[in-house]
C-alpha positions in Angstrom: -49.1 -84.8 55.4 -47.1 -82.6 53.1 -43.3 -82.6 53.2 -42.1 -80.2 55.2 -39.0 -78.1 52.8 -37.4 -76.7 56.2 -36.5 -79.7 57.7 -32.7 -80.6 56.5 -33.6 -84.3 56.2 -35.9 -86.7 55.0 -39.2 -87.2 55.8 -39.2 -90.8 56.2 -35.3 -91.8 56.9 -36.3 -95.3 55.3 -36.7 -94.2 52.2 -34.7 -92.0 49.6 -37.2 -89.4 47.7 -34.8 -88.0 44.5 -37.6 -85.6 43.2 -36.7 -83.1 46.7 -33.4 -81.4 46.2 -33.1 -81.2 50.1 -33.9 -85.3 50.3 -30.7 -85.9 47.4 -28.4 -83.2 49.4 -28.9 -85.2 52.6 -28.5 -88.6 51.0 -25.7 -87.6 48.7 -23.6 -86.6 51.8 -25.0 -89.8 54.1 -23.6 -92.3 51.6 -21.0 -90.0 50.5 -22.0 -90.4 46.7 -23.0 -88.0 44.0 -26.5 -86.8 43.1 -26.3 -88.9 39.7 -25.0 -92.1 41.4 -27.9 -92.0 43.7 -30.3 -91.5 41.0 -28.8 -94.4 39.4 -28.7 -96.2 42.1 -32.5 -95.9 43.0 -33.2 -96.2 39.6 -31.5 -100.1 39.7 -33.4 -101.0 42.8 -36.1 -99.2 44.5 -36.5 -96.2 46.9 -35.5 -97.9 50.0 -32.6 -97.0 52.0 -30.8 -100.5 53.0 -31.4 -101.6 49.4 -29.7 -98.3 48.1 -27.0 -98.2 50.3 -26.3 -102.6 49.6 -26.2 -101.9 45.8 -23.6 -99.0 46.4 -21.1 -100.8 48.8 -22.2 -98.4 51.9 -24.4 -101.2 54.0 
């Protein structure tokens, strides 16, 4: 199924998707980190939200 681009968060809350500008808006202000340290940060280890949030101090 598509994404839908009305809904104000993720699709799939276990998971962080940094090619939808609505996904990094939501993400950005749930870990309360900017859009490039979240790209970074999924970049280092993976598109999944626990792992994210561990390797920026937020778990």
């Amino acid at each position: 199924m598509a994404d839908n681009r009305n809904e104000r968060g993720p699709q799939d809350r276990a998971r962080i998707n940094i090619h939808e500008d609505y996904e990094v808006r939501y993400w950005t202000k749930a870990l309360g980190v900017s859009a490039e340290e979240l790209t970074r940060a999924v970049q280092a280890v993976g598109v999944m939200r626990d792992d994210v949030a561990r390797h920026l101090g937020k778990a």
